[in-house]
N, CA, C and O atoms as a MOPAC input file, in Angstrom:
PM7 MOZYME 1SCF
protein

 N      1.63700 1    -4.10900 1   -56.48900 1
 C      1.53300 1    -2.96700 1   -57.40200 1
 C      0.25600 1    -2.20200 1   -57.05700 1
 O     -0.78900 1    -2.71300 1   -56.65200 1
 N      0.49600 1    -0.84500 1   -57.28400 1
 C     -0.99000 1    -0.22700 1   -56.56500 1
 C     -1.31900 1     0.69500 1   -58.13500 1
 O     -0.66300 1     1.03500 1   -59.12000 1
 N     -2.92000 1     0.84200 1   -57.57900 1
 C     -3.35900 1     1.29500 1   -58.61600 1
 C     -3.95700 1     2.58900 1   -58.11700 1
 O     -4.83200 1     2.35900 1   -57.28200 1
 N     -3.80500 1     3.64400 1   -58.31200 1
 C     -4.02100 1     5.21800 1   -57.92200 1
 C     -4.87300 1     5.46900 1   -59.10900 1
 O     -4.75400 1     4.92100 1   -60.20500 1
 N     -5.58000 1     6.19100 1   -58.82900 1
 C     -6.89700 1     7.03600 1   -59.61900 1
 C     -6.67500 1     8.33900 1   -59.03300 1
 O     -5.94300 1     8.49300 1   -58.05500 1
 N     -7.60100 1     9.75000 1   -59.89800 1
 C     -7.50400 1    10.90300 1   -59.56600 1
 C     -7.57100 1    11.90200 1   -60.70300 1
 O     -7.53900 1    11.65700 1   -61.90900 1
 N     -7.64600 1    12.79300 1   -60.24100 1
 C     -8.20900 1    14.08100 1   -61.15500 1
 C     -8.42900 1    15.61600 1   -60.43900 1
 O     -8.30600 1    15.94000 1   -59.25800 1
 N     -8.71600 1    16.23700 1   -61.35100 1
 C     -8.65300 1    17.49700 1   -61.03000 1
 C     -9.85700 1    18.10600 1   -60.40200 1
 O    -10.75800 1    17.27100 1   -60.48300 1
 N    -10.28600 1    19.21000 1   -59.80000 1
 C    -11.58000 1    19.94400 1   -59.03900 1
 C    -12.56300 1    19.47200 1   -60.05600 1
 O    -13.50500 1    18.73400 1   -59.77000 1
 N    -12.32500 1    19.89700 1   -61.18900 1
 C    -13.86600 1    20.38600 1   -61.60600 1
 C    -14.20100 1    18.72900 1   -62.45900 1
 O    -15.37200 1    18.40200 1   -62.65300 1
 N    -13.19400 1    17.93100 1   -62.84500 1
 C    -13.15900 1    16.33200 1   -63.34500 1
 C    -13.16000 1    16.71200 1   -64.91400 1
 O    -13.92700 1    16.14400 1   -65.69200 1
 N    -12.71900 1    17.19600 1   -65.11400 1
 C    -12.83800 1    17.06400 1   -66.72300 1
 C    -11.47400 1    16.90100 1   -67.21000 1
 O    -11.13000 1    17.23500 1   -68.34300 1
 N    -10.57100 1    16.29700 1   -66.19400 1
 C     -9.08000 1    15.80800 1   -66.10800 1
 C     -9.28900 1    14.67200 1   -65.10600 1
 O     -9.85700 1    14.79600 1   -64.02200 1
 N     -8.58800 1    13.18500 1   -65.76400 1
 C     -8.83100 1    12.15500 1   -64.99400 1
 C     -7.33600 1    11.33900 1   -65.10800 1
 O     -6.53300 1    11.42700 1   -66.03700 1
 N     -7.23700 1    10.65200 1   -64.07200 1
 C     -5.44300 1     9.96000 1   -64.71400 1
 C     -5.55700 1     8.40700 1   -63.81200 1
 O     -6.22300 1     8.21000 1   -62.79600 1
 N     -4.84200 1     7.60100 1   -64.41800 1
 C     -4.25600 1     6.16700 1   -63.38100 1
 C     -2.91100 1     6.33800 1   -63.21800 1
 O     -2.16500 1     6.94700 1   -63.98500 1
 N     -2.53000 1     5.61800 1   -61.88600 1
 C     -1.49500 1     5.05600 1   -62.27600 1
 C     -1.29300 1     3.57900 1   -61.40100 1
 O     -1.92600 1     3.11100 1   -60.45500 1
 N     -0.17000 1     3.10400 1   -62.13300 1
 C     -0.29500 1     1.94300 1   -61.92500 1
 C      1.25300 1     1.87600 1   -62.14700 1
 O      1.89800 1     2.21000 1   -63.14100 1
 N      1.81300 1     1.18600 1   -60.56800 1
 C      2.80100 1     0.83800 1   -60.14200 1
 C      3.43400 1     1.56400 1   -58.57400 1
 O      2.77700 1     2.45400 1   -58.03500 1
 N      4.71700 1     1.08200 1   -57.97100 1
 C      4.66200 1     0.99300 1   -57.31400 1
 C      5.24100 1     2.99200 1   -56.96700 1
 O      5.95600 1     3.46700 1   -57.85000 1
 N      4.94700 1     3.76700 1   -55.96600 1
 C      5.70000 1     5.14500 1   -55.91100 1
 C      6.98900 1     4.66600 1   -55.73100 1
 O      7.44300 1     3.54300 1   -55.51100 1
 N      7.60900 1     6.07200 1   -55.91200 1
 C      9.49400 1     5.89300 1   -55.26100 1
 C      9.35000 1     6.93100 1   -54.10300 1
 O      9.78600 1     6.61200 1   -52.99600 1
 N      8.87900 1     7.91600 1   -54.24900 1
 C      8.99700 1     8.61600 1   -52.58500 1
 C      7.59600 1     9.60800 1   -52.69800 1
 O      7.09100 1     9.83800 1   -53.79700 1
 N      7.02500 1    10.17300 1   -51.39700 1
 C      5.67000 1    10.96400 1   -51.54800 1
 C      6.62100 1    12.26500 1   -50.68300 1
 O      6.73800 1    12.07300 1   -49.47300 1
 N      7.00000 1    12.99900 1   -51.01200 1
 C      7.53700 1    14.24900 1   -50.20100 1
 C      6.67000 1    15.35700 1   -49.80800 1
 O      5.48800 1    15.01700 1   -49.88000 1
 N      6.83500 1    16.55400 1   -49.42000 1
 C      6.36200 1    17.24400 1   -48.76400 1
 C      6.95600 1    18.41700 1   -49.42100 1
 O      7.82900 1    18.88600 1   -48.69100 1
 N      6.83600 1    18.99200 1   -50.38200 1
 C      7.54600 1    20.24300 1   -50.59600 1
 C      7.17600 1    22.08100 1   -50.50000 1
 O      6.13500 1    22.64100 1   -50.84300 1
 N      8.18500 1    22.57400 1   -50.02900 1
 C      8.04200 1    23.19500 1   -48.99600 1
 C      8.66800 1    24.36100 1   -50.16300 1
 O      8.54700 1    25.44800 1   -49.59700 1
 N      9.28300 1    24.58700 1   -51.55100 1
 C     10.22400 1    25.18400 1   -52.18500 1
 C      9.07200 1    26.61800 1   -52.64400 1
 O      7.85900 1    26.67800 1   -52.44200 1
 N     10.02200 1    27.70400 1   -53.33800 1
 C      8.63600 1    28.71300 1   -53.21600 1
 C      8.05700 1    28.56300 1   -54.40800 1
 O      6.88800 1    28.94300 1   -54.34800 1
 N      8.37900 1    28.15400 1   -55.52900 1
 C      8.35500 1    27.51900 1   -56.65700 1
 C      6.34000 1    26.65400 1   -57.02100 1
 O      5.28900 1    26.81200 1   -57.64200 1
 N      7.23200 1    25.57900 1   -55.82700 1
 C      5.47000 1    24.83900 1   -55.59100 1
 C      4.71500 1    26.02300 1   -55.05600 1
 O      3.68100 1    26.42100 1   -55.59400 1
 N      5.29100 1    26.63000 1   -53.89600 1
 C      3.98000 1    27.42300 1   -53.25600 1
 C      2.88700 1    28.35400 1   -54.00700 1
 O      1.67500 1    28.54400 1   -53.91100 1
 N      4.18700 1    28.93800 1   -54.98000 1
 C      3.53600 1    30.00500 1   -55.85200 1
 C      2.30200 1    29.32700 1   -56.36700 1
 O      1.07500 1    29.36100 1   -56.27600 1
 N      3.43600 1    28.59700 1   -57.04600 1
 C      2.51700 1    27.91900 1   -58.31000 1
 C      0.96500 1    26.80300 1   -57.39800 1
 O     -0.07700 1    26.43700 1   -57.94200 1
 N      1.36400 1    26.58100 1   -56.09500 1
 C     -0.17800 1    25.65700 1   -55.72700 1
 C     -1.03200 1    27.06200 1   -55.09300 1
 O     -2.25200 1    27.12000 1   -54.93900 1
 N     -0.10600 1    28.08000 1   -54.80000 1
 C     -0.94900 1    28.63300 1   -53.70100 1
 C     -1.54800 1    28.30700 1   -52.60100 1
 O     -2.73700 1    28.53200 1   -52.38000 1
 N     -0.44800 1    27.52600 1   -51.51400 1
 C     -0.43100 1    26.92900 1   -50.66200 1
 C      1.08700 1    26.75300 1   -50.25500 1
 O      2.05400 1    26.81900 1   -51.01400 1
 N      1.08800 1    26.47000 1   -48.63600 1
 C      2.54600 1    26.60100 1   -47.93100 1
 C      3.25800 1    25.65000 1   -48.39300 1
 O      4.46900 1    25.85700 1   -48.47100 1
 N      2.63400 1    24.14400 1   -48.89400 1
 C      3.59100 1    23.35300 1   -49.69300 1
 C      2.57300 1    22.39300 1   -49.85700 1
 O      1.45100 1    22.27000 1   -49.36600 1
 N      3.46200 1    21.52100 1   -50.94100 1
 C      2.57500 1    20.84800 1   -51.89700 1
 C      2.97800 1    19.32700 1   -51.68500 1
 O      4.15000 1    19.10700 1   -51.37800 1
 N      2.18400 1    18.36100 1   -51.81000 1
 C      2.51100 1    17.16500 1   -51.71900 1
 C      2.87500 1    16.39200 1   -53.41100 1
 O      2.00200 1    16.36300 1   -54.27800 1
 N      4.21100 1    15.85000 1   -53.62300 1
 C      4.10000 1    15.40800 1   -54.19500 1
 C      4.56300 1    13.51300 1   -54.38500 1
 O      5.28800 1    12.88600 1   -53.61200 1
 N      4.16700 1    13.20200 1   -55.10500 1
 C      4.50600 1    11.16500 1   -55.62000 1
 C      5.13300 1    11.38200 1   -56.67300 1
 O      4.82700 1    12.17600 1   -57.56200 1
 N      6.26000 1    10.51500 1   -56.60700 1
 C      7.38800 1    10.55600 1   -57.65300 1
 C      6.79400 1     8.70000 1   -58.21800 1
 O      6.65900 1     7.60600 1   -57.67100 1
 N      6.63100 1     9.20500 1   -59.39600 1
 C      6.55500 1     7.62000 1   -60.21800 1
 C      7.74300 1     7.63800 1   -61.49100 1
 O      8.25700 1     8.65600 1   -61.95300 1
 N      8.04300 1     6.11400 1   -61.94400 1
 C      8.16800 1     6.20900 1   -62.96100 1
 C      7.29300 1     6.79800 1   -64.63500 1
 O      6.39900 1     6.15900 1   -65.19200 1
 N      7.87400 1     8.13400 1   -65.13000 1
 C      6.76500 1     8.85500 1   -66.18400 1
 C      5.84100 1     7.82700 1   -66.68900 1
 O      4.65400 1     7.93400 1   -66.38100 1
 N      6.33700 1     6.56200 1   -67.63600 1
 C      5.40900 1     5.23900 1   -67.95500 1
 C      4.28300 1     4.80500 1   -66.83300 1
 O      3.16800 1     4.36100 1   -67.10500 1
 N      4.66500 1     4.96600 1   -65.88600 1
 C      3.49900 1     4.13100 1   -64.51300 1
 C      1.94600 1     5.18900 1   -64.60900 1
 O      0.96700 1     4.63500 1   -64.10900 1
 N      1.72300 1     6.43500 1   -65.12700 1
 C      1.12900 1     7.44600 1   -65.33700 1
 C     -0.09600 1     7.19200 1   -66.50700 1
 O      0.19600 1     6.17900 1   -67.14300 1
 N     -1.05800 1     7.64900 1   -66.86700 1
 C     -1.74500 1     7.33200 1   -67.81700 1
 C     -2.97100 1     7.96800 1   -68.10500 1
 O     -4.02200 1     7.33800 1   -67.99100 1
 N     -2.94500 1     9.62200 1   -68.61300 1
 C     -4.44900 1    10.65100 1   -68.45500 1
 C     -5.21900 1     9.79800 1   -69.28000 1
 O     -4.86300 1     9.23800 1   -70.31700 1
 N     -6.72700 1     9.74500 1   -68.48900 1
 C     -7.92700 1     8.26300 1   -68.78200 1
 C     -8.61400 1     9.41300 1   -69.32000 1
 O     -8.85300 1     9.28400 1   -70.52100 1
 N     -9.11300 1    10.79700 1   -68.66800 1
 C     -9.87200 1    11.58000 1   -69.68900 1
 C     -9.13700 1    13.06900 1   -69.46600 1
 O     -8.44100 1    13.31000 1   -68.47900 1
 N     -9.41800 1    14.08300 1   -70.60000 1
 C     -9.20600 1    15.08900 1   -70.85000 1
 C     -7.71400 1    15.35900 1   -71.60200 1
 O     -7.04900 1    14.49700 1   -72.17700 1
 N     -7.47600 1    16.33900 1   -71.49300 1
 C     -5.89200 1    16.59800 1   -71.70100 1
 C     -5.54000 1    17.90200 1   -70.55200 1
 O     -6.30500 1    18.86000 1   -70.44200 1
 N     -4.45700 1    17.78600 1   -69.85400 1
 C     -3.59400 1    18.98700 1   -69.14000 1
 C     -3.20600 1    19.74000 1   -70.19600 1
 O     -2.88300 1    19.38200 1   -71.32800 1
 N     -3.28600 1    21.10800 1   -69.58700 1
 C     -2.08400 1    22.20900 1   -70.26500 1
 C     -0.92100 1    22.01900 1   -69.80200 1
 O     -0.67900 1    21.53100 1   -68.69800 1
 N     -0.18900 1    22.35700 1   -70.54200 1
 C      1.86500 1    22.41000 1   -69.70300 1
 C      1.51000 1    23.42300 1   -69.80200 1
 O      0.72400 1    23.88400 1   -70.62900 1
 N      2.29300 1    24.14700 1   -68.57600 1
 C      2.94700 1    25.41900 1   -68.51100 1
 C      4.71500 1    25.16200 1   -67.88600 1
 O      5.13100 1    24.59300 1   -66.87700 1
 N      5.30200 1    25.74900 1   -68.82100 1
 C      6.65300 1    26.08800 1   -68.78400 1
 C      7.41000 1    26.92000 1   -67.44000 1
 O      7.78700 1    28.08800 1   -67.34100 1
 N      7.44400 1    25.87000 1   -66.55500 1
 C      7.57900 1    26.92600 1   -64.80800 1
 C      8.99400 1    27.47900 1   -64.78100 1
 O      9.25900 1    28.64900 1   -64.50600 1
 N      9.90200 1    26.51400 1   -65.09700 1
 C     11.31000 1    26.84800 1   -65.42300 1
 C     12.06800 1    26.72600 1   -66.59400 1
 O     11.34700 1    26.54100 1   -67.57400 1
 N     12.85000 1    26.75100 1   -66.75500 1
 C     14.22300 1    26.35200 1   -68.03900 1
 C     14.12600 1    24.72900 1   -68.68600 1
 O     14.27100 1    24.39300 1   -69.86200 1
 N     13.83400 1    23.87100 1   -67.49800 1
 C     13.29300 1    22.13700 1   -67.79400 1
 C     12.07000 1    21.84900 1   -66.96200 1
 O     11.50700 1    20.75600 1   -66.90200 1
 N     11.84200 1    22.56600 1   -66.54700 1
 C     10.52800 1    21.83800 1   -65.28800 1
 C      8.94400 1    22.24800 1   -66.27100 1
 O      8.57200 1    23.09100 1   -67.08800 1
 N      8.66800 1    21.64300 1   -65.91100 1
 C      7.02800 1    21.32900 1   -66.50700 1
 C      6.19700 1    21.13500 1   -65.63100 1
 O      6.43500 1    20.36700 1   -64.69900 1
 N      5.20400 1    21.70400 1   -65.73500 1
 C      3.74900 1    21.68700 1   -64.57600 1
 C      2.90500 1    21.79400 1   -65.65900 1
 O      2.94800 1    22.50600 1   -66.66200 1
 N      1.72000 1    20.51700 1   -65.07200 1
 C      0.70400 1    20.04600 1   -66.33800 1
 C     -0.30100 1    19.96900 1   -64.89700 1
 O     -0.30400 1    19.24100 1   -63.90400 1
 N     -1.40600 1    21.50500 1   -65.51800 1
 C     -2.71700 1    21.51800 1   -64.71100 1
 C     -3.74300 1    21.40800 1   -65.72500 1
 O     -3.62200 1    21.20000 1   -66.93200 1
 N     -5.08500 1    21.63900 1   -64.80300 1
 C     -6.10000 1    21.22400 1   -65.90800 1
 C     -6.13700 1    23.24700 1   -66.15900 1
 O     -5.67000 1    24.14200 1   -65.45500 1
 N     -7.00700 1    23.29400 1   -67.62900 1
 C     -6.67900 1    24.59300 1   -68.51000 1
 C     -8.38100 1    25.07900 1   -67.33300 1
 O     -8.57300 1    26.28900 1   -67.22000 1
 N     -9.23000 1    24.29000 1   -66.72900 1
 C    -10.85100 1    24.91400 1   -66.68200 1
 C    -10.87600 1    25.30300 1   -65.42400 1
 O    -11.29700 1    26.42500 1   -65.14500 1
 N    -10.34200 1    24.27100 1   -64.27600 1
 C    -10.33200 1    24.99300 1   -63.16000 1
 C     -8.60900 1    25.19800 1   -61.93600 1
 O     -8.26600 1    25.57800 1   -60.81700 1
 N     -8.18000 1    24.73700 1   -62.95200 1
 C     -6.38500 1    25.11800 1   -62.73000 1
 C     -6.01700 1    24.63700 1   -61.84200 1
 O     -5.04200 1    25.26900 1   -61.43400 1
 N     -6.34100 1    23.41500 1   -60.94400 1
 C     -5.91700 1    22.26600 1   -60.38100 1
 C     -4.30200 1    22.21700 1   -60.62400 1
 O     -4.37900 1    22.93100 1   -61.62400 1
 N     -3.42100 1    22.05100 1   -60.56000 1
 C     -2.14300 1    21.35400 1   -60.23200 1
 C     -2.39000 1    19.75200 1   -60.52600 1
 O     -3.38900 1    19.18900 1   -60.07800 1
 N     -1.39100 1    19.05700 1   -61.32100 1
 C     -1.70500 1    17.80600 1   -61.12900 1
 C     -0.27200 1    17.01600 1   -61.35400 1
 O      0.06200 1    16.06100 1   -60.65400 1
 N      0.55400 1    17.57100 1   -62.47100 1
 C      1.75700 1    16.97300 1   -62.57400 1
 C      3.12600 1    17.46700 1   -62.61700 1
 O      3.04500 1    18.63400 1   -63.00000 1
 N      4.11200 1    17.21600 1   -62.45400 1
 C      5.66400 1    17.98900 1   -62.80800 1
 C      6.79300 1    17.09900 1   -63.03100 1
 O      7.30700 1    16.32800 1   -62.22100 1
 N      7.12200 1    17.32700 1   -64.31300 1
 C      8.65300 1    16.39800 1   -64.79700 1
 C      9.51000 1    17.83600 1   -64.75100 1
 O      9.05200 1    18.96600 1   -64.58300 1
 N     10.92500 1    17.42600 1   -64.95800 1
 C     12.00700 1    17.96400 1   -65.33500 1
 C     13.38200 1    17.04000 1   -65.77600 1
 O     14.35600 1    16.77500 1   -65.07100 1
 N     13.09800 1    16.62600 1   -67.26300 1
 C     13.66000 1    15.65300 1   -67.72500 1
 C     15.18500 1    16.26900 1   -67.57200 1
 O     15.98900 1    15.59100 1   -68.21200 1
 N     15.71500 1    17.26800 1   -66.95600 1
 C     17.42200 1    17.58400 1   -66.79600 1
 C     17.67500 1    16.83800 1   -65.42600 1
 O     18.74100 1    16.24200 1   -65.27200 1
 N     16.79600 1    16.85500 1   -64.50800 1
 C     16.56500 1    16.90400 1   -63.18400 1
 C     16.24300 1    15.10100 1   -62.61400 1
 O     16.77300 1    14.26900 1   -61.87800 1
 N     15.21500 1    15.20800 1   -63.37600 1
 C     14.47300 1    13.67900 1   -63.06500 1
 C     14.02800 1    13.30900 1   -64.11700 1
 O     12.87300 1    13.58400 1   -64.44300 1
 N     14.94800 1    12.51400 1   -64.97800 1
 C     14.51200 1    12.23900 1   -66.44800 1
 C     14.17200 1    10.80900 1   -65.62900 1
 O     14.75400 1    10.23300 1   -64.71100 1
 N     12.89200 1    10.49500 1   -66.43700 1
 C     12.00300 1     9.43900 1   -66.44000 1
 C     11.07900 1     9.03900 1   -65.43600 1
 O     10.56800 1     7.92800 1   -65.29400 1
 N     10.90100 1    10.20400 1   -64.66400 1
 C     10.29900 1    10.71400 1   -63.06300 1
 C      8.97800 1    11.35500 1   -63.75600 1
 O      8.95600 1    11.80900 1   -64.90000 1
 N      8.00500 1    11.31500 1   -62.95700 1
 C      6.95500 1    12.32500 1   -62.92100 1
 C      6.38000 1    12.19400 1   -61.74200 1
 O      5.99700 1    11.16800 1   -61.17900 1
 N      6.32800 1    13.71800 1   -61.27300 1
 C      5.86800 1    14.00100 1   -59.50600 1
 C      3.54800 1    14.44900 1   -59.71600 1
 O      3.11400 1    15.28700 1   -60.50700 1
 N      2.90500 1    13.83100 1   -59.03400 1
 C      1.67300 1    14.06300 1   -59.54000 1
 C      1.58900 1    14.75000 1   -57.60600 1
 O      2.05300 1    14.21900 1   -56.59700 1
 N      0.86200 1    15.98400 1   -57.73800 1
 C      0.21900 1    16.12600 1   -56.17800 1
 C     -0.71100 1    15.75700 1   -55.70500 1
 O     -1.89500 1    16.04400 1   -55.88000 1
 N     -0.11000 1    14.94400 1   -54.93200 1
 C     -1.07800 1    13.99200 1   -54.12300 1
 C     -2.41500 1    14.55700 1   -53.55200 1
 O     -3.34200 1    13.75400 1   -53.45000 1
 N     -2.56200 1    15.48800 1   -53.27500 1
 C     -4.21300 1    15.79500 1   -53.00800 1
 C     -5.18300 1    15.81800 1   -54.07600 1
 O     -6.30000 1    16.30700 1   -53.90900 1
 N     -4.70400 1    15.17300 1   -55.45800 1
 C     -5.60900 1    15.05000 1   -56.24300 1
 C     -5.71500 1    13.68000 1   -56.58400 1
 O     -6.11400 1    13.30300 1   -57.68600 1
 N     -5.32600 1    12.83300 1   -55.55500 1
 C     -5.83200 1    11.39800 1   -55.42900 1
 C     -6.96600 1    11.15600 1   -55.21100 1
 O     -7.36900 1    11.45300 1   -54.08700 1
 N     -7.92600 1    10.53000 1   -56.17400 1
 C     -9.24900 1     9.93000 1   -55.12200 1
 C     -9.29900 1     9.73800 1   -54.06400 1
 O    -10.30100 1    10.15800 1   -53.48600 1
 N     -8.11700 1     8.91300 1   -53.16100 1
 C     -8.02600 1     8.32500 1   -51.90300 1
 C     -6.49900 1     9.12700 1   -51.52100 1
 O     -5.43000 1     8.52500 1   -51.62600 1
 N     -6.57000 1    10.21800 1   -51.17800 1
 C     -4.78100 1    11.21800 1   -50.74100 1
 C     -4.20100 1    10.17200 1   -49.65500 1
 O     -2.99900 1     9.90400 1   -49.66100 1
 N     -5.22100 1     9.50100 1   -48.58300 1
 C     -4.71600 1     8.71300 1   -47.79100 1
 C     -3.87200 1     7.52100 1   -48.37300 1
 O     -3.01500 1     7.24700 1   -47.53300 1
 N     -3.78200 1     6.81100 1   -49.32700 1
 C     -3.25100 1     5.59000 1   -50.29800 1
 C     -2.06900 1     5.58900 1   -49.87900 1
 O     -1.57300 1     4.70400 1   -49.18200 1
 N     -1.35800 1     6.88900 1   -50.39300 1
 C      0.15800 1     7.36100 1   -49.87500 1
 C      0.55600 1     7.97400 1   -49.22500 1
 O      0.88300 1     9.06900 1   -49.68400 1
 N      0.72000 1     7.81200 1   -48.25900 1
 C      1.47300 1     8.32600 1   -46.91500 1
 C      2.69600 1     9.07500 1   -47.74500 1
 O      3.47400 1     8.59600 1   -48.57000 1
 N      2.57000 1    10.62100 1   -47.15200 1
 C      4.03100 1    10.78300 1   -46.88100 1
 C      4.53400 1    10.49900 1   -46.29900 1
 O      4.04300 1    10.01800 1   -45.27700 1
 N      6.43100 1    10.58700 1   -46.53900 1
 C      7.78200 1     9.85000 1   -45.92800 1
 C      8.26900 1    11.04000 1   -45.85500 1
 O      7.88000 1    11.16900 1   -44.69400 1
 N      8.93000 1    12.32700 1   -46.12700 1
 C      9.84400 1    13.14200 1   -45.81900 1
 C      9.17700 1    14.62600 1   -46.44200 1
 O      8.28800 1    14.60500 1   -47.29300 1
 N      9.62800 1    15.63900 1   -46.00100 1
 C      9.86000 1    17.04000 1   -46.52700 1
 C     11.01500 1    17.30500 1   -46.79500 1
 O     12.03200 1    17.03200 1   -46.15800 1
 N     10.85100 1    18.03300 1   -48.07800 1
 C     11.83700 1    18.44200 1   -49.05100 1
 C     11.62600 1    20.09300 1   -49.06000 1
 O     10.65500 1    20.79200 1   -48.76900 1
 N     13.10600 1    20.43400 1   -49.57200 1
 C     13.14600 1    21.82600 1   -49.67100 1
 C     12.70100 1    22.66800 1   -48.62300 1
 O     11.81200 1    23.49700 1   -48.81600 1
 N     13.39600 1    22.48000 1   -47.24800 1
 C     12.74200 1    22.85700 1   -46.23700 1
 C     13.78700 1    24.11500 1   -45.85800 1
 O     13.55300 1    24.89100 1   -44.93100 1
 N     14.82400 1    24.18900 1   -46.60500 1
 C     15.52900 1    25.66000 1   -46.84600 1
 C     14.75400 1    26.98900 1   -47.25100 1
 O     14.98900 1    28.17200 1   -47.00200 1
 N     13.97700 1    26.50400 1   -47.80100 1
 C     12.92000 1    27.60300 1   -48.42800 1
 C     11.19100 1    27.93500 1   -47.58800 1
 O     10.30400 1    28.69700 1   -47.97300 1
 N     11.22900 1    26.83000 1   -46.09300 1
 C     10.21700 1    26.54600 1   -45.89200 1
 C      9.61500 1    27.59000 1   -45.18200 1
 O     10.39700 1    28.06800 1   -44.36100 1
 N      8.38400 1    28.18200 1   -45.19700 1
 C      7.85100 1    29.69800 1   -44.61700 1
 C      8.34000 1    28.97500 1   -43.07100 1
 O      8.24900 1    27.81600 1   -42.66600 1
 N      8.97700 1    30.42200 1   -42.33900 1
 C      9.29000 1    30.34600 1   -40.75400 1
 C      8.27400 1    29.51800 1   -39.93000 1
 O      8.59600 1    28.57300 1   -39.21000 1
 N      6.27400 1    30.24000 1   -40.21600 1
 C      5.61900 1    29.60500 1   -39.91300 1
 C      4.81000 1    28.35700 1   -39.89700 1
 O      3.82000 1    28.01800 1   -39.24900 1
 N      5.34000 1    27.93400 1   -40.56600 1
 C      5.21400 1    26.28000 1   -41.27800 1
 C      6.02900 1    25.00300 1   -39.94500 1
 O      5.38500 1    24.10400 1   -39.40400 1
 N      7.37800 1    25.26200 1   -39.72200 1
 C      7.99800 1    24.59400 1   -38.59900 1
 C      6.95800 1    24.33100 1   -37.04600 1
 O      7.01900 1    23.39900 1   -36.24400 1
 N      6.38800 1    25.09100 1   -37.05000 1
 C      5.45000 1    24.96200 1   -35.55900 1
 C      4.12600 1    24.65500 1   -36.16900 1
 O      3.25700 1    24.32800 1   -35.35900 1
 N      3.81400 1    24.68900 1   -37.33000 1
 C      2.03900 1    24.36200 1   -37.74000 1
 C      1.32100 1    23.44500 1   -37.09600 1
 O      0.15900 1    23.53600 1   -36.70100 1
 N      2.16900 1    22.43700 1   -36.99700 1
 C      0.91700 1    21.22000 1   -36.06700 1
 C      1.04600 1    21.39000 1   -34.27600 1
 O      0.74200 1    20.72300 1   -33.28800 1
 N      1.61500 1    22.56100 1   -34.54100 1
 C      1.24300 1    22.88600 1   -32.93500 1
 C     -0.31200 1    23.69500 1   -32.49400 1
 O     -0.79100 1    23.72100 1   -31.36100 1
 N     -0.88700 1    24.30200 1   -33.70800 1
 C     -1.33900 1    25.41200 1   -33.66200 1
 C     -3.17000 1    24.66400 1   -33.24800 1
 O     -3.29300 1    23.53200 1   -33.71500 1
 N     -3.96400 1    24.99200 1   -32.77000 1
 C     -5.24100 1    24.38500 1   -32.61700 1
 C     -5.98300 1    24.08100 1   -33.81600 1
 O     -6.02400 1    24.57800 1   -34.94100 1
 N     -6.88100 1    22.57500 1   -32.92200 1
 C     -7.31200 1    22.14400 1   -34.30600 1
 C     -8.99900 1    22.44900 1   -33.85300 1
 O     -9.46800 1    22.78200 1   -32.76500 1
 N     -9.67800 1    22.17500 1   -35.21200 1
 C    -10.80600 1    22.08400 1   -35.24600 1
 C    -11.98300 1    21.23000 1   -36.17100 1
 O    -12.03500 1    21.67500 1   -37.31800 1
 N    -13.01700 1    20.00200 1   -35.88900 1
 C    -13.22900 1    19.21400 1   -36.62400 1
 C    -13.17100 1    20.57800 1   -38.10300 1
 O    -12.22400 1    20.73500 1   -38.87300 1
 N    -14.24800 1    21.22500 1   -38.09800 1
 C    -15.09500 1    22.22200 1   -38.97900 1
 C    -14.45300 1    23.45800 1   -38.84200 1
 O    -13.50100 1    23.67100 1   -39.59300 1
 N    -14.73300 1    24.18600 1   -38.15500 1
 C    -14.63400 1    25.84100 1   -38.18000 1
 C    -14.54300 1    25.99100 1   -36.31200 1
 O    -15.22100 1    25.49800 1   -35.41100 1
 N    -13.20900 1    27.03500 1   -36.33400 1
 C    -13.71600 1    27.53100 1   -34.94700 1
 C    -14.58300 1    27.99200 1   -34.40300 1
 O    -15.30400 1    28.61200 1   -35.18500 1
 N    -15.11400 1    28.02900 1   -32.78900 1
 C    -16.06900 1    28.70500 1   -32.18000 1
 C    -16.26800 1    29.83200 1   -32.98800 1
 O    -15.39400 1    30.15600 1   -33.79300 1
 N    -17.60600 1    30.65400 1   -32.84300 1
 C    -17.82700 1    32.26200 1   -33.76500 1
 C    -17.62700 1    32.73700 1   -32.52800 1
 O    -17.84200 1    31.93700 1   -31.61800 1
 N    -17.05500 1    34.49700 1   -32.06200 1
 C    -17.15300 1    35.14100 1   -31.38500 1
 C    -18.33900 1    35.82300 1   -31.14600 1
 O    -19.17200 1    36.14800 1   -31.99200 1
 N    -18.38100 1    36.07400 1   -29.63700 1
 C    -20.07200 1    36.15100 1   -30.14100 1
 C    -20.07500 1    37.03100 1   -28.73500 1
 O    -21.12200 1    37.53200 1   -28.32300 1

């Protein structure tokens, strides 16, 4: 059984969880993008019970018709999403707000119907520890 810790940018949102994930996906839908502001979002599917905010409280915001996204209200972090029509008894938390993001490996990308064109070739593109060379 693993025990995950984590929270939001600014910490005045803190959560456990405790038990085992069911899948860490990769989602790619425009939905997440909007809403992370980013090409896609990582998320961990737990059982909702395995979950447990240690400090603060999330805002819900109402993203769809059943879907729920619970960020922090101070510096608007992303942190959770149920949709009890969808995934009743599921809750997806994004994984880059793990203490340790490494813990859980992603396994697959999802929603890759929706995925930006330039996203398919990304890990082709050059890397850099820091920042590229400056032109000079």
């Amino acid at each position: 059984m693993s025990n995950i810790t984590g929270g939001c940018h600014c910490g005045a949102i803190r959560y456990q969880v405790e038990g085992e994930p069911i899948v860490h996906a990769l989602c790619h839908c425009t939905d997440c993008r909007r809403h992370a502001g980013a090409p896609m979002v990582g998320w961990t599917m737990y059982a909702e019970d395995a979950v447990k905010v240690t400090q603060g409280r999330p805002k819900i915001y109402e993203s769809s018709e059943h879907g729920r996204r619970q960020f922090c209200a101070d510096c608007g972090t992303g942190l959770f999403y149920t949709n009890a029509n969808v995934l009743p008894g599921l809750i997806d938390i994004q994984s880059g707000t793990y203490d340790d993001p490494d813990a859980v490996p992603a396994v697959v990308h999802i929603q890759v119907a929706e995925r930006l064109r330039w996203m398919k070739g990304a890990h082709e593109l050059p890397t850099f520890d820091r920042y590229p060379p400056q032109a000079g």
